[in-house]
N, CA, C and O atoms as a GROMACS GRO file, in nm:
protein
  480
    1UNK      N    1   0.083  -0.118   0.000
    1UNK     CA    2   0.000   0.000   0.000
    1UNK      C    3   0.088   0.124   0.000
    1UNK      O    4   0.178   0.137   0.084
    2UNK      N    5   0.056   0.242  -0.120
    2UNK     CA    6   0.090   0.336  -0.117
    2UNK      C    7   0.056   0.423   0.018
    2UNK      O    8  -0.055   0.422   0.072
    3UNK      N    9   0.182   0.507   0.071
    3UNK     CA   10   0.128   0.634   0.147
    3UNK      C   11   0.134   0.736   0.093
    3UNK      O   12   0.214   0.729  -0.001
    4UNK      N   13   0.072   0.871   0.109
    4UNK     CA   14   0.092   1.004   0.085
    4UNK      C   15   0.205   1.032   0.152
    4UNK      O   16   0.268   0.981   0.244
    5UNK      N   17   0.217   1.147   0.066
    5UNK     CA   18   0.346   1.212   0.156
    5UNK      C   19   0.311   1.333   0.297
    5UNK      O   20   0.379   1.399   0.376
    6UNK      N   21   0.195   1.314   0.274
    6UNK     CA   22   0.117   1.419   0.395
    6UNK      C   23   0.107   1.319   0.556
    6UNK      O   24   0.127   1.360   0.670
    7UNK      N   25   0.069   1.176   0.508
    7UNK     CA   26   0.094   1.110   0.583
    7UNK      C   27   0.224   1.051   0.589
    7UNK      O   28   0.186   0.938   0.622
    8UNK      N   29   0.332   1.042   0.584
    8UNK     CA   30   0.481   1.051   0.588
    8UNK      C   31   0.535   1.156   0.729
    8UNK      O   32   0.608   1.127   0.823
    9UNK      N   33   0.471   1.271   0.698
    9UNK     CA   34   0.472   1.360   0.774
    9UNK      C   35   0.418   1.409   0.888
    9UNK      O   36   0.455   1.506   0.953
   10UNK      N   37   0.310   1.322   0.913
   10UNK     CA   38   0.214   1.286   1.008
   10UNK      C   39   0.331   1.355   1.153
   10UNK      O   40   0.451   1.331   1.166
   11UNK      N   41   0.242   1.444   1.244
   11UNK     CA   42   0.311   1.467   1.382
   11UNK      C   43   0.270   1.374   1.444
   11UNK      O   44   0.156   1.332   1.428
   12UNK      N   45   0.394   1.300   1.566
   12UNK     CA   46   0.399   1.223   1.619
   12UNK      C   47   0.448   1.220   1.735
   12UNK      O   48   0.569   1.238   1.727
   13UNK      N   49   0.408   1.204   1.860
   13UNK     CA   50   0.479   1.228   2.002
   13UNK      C   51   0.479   1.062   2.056
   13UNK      O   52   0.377   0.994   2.069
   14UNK      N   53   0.607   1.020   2.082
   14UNK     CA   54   0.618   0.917   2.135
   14UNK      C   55   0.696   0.952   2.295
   14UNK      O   56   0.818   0.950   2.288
   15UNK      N   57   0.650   0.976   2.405
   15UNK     CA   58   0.675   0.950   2.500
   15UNK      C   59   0.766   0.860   2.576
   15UNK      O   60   0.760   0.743   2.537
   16UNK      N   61   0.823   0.876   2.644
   16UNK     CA   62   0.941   0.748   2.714
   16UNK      C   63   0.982   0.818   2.864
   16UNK      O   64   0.962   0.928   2.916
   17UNK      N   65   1.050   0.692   2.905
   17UNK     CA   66   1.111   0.743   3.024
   17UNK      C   67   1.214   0.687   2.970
   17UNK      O   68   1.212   0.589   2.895
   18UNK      N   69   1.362   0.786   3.028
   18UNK     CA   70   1.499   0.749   3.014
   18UNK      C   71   1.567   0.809   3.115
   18UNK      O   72   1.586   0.930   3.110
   19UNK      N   73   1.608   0.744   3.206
   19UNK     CA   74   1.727   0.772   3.326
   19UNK      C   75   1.670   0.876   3.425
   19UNK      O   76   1.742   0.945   3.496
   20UNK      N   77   1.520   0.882   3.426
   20UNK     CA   78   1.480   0.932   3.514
   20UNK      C   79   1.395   1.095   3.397
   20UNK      O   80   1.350   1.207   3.419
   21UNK      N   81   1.413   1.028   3.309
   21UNK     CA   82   1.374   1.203   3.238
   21UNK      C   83   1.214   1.180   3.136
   21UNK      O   84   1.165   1.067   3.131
   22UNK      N   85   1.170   1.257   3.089
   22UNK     CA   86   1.079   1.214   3.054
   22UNK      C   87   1.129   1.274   2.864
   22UNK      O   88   1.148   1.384   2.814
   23UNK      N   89   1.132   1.197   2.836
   23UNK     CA   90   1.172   1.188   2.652
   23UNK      C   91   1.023   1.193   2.567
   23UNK      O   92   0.932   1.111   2.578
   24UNK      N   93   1.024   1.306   2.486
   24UNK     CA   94   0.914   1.353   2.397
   24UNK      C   95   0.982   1.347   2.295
   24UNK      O   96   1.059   1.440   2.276
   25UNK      N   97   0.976   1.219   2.181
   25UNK     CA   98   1.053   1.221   2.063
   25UNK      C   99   0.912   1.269   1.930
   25UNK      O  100   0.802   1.218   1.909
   26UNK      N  101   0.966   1.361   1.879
   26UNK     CA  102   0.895   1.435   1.789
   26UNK      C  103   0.920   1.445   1.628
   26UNK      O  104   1.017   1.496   1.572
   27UNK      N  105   0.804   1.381   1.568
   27UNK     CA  106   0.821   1.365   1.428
   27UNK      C  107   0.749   1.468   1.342
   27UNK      O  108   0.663   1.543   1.388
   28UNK      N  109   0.766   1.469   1.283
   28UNK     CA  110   0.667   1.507   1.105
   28UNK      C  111   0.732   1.643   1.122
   28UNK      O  112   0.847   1.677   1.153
   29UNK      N  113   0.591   1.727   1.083
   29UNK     CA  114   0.587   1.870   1.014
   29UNK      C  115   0.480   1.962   1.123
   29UNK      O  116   0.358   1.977   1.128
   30UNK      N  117   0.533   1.986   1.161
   30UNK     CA  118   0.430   2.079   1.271
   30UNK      C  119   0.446   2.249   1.224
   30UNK      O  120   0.543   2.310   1.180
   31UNK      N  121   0.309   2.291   1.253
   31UNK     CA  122   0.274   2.405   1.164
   31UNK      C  123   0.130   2.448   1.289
   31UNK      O  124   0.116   2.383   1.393
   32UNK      N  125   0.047   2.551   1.255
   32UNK     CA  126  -0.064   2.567   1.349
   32UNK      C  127  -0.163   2.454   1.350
   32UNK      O  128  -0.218   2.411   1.452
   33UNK      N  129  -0.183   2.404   1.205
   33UNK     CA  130  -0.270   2.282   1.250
   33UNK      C  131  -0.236   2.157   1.329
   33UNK      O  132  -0.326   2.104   1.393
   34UNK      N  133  -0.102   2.100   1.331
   34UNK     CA  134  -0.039   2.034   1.398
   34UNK      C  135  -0.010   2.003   1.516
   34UNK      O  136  -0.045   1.901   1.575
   35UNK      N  137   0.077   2.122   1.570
   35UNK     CA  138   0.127   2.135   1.673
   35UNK      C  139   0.040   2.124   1.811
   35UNK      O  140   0.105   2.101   1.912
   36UNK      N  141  -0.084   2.136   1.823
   36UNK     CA  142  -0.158   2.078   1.916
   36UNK      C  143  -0.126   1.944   2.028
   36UNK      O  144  -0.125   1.959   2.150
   37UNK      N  145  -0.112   1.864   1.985
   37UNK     CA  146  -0.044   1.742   2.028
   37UNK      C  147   0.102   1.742   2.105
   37UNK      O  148   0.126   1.654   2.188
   38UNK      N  149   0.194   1.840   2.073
   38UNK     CA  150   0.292   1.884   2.093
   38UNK      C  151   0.263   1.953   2.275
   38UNK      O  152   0.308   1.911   2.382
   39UNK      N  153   0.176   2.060   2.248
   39UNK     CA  154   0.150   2.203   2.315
   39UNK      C  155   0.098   2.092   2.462
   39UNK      O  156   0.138   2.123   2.574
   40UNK      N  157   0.004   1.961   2.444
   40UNK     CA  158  -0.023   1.886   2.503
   40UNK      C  159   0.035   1.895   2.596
   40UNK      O  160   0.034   1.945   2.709
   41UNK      N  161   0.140   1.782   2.467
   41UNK     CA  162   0.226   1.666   2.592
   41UNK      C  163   0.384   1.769   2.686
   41UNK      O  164   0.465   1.745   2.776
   42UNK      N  165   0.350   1.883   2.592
   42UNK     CA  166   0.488   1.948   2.741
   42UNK      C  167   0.347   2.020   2.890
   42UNK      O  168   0.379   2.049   3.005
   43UNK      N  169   0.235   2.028   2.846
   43UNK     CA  170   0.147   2.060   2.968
   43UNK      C  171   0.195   1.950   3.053
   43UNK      O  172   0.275   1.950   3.146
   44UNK      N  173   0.113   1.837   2.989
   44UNK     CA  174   0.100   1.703   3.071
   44UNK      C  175   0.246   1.716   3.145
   44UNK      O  176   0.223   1.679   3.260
   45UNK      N  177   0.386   1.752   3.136
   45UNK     CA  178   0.451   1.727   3.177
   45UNK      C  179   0.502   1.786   3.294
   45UNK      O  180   0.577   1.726   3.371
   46UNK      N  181   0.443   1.962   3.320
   46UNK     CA  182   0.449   1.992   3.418
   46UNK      C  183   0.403   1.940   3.524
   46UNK      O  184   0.453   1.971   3.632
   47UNK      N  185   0.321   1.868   3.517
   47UNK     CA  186   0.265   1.825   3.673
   47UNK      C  187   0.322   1.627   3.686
   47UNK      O  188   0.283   1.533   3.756
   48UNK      N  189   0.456   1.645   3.550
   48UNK     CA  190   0.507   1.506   3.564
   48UNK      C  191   0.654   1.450   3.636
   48UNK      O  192   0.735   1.387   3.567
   49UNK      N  193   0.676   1.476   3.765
   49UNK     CA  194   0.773   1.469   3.813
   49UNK      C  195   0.855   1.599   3.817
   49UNK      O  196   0.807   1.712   3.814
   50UNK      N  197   0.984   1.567   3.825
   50UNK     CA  198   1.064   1.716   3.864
   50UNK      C  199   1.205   1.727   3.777
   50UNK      O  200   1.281   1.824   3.769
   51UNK      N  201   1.219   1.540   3.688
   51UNK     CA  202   1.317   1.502   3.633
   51UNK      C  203   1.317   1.608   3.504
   51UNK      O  204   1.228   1.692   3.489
   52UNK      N  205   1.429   1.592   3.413
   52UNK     CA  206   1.401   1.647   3.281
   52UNK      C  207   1.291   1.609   3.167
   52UNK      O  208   1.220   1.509   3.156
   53UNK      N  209   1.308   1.768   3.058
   53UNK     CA  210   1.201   1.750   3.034
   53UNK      C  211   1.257   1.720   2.881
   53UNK      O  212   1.281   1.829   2.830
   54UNK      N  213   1.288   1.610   2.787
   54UNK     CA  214   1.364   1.645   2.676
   54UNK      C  215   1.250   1.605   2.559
   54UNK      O  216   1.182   1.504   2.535
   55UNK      N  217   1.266   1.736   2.499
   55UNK     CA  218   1.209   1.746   2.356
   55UNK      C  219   1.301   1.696   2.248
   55UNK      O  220   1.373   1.773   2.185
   56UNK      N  221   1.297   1.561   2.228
   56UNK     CA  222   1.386   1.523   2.084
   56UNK      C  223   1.334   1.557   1.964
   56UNK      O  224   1.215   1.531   1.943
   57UNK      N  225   1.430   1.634   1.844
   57UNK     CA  226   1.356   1.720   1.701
   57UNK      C  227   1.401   1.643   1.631
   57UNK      O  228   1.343   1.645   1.523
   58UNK      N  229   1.530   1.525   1.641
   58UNK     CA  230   1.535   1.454   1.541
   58UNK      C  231   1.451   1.404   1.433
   58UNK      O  232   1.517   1.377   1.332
   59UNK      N  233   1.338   1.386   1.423
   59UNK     CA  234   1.243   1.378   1.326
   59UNK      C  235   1.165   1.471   1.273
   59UNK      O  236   1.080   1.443   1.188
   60UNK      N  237   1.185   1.593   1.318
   60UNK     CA  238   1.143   1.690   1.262
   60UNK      C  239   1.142   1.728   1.117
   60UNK      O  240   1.180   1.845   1.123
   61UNK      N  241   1.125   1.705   1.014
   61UNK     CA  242   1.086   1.792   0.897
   61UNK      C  243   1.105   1.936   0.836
   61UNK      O  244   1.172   1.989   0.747
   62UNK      N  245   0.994   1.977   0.946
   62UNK     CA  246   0.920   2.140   0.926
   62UNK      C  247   0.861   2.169   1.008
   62UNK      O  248   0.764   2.108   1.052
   63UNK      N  249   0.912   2.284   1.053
   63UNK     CA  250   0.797   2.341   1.211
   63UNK      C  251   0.794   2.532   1.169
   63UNK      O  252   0.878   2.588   1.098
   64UNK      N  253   0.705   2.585   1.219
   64UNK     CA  254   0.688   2.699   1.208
   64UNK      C  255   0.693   2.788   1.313
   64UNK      O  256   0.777   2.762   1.399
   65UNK      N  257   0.601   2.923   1.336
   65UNK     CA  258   0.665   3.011   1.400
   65UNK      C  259   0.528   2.944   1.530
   65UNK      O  260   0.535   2.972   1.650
   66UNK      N  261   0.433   2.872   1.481
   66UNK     CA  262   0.333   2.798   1.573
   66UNK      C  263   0.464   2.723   1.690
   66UNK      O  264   0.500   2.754   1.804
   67UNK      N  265   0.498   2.637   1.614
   67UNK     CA  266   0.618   2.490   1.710
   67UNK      C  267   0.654   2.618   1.843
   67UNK      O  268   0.616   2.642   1.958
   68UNK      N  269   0.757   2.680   1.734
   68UNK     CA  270   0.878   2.805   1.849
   68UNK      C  271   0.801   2.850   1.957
   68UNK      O  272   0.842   2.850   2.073
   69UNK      N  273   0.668   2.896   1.914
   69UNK     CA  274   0.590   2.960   2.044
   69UNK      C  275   0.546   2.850   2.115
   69UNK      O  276   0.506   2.892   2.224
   70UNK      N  277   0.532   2.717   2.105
   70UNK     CA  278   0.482   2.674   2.192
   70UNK      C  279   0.628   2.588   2.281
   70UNK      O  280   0.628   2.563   2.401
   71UNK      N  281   0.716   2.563   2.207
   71UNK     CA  282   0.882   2.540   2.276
   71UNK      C  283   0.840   2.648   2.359
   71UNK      O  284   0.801   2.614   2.470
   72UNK      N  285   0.838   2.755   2.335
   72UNK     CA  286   0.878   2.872   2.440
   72UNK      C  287   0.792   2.880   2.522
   72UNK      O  288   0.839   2.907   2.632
   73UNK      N  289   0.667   2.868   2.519
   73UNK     CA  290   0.549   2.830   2.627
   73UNK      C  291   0.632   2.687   2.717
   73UNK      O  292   0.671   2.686   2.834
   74UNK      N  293   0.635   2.625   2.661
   74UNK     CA  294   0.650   2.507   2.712
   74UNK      C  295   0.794   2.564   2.849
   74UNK      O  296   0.777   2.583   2.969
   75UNK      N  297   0.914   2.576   2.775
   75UNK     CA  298   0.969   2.641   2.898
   75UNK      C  299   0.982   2.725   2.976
   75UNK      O  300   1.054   2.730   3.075
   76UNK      N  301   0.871   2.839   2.912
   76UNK     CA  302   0.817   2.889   3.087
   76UNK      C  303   0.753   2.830   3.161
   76UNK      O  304   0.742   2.887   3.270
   77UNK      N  305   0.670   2.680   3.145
   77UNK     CA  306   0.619   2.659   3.186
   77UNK      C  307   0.728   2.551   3.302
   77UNK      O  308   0.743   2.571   3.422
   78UNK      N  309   0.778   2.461   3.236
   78UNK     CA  310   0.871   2.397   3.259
   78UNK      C  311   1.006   2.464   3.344
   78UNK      O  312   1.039   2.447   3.461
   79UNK      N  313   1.071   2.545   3.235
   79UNK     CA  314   1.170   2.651   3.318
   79UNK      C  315   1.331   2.558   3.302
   79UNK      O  316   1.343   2.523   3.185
   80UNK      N  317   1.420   2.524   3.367
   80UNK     CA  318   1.521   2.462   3.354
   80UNK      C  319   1.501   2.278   3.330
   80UNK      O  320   1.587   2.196   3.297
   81UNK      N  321   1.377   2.259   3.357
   81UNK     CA  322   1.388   2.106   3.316
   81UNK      C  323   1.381   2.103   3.206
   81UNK      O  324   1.382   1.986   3.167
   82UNK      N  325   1.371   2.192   3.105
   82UNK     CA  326   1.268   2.126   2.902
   82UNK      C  327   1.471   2.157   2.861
   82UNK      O  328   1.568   2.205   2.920
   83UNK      N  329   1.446   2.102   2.748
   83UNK     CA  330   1.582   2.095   2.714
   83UNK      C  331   1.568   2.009   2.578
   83UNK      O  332   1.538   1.890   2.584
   84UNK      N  333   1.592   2.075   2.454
   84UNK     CA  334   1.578   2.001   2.296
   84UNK      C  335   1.684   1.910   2.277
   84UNK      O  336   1.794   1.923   2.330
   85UNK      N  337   1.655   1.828   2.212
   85UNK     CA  338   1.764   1.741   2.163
   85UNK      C  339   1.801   1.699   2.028
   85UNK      O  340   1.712   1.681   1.945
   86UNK      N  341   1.920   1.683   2.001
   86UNK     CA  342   1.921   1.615   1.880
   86UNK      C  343   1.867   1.661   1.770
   86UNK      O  344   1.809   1.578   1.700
   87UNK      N  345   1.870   1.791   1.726
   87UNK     CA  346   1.766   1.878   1.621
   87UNK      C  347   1.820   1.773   1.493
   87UNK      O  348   1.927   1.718   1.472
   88UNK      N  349   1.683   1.775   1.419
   88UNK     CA  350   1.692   1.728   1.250
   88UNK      C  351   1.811   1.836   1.198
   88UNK      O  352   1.879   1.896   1.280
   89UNK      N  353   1.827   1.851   1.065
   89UNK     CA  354   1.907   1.955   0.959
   89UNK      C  355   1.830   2.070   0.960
   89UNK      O  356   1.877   2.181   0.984
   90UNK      N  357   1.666   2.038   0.924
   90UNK     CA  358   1.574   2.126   0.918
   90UNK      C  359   1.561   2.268   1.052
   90UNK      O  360   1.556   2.390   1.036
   91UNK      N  361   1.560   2.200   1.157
   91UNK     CA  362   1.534   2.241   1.304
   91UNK      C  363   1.656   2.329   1.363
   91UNK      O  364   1.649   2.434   1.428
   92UNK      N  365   1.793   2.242   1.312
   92UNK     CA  366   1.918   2.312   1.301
   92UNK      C  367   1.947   2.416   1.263
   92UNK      O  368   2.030   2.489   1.317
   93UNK      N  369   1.867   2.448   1.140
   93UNK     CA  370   1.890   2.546   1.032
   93UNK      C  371   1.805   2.661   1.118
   93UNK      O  372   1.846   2.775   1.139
   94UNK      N  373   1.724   2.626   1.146
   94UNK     CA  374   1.569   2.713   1.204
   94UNK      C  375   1.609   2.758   1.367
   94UNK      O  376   1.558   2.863   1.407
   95UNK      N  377   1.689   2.690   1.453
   95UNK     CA  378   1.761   2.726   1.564
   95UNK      C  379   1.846   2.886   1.559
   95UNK      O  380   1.843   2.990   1.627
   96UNK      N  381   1.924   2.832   1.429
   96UNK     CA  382   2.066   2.920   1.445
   96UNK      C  383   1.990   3.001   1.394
   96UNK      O  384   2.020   3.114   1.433
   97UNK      N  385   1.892   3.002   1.315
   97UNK     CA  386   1.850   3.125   1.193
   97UNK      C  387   1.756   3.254   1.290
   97UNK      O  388   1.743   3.376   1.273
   98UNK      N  389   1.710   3.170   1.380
   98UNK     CA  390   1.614   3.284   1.448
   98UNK      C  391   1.660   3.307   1.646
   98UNK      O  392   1.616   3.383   1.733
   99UNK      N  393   1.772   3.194   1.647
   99UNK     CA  394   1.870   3.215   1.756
   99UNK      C  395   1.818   3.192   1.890
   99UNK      O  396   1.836   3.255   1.994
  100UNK      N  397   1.744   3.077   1.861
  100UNK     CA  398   1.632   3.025   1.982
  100UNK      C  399   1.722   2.914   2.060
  100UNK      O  400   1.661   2.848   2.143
  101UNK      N  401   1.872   2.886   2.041
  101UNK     CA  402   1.934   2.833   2.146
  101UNK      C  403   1.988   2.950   2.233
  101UNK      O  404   2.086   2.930   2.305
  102UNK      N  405   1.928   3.069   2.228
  102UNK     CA  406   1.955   3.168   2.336
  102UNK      C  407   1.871   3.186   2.421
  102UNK      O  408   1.892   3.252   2.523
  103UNK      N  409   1.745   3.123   2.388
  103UNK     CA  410   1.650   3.101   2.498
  103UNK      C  411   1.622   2.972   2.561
  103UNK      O  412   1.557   2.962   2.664
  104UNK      N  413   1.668   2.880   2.503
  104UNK     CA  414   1.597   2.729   2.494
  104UNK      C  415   1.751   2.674   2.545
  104UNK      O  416   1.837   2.761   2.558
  105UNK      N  417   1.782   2.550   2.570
  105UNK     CA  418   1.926   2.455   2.596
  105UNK      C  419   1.893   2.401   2.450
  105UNK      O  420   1.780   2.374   2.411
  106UNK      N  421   1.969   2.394   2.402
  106UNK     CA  422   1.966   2.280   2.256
  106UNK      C  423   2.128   2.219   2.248
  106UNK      O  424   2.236   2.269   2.220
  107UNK      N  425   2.062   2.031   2.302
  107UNK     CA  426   2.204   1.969   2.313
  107UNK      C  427   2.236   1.867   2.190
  107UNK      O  428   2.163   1.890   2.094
  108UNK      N  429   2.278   1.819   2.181
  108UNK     CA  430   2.299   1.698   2.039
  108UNK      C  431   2.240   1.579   2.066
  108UNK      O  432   2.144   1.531   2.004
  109UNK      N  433   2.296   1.533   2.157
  109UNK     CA  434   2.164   1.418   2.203
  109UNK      C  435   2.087   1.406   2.304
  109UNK      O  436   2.078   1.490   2.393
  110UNK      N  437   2.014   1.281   2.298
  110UNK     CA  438   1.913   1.294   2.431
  110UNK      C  439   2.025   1.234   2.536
  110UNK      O  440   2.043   1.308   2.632
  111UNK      N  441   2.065   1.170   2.536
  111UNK     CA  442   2.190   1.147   2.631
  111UNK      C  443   2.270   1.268   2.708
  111UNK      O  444   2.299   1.279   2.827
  112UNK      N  445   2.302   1.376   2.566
  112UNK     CA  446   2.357   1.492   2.637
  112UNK      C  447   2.247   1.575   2.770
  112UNK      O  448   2.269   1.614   2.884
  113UNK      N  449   2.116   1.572   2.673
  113UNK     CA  450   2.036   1.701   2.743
  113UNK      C  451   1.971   1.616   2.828
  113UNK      O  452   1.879   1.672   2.888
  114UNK      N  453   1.989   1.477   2.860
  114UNK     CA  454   1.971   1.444   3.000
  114UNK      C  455   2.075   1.416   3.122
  114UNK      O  456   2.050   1.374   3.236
  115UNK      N  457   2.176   1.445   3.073
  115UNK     CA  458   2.309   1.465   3.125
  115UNK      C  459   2.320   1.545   3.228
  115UNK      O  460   2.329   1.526   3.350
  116UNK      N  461   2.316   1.710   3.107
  116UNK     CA  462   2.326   1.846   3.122
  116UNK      C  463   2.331   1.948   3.222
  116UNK      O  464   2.293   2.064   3.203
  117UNK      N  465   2.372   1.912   3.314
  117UNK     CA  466   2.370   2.018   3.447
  117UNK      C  467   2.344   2.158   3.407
  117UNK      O  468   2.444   2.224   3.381
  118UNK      N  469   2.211   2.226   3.396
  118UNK     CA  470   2.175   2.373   3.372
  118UNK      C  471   2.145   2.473   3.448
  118UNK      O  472   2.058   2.452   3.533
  119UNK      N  473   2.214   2.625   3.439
  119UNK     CA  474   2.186   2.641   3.556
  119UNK      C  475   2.065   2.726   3.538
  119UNK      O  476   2.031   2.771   3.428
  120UNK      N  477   2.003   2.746   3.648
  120UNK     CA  478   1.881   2.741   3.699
  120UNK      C  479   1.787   2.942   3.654
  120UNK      O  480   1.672   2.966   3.690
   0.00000   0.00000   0.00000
């Protein structure tokens, strides 16, 4: 069976626990219709322990100026636990370009940004 390429791109939050942290690995193309699901699961996470909070972008695609505002919601909400990981090429490009690792931690892996001693 053929897929679309719309479904290829499908957003996807897979949840985990790793070493005490709570891992949000994040796929597709998030945009305003999307990103909902996203905006979710970093709520759900404030009231989820005290461990880290890591947003993995490795599967990221395409995200817009929707995603950034809700990253940035997300760590005020959060505050020193949220911490990105592992950005796609795409996400990379979109980091340095609008300079949102000056607000955000953005580490290389989820290993690092659950590592990461940040200060507060």
């Amino acid at each position: 069976m053929l897929s679309s390429p719309n479904e290829d791109r499908a957003v996807r939050i897979v949840t985990r626990r790793e070493r005490g942290a709570l891992v949000l690995a994040v796929s597709g193309d998030l945009d305003i219709d999307s990103v909902g699901p996203l905006g979710q699961a970093l709520a759900a996470a404030v009231d989820d322990g005290a461990g880290p909070v890591v947003v993995e972008l490795s599967g990221v695609g395409f995200a817009d100026s929707t995603m950034v505002n809700v990253l940035l919601q997300g760590h005020t909400a959060l505050g020193g636990r949220m911490r990105l990981a592992a950005p796609s090429p795409f996400m990379r490009r979109l980091i340095d370009m609008i300079g949102l690792d000056s607000a955000l931690p953005v580490l290389p892996s989820v290993d690092d940004a659950i590592d990461a001693v940040l200060p507060s």
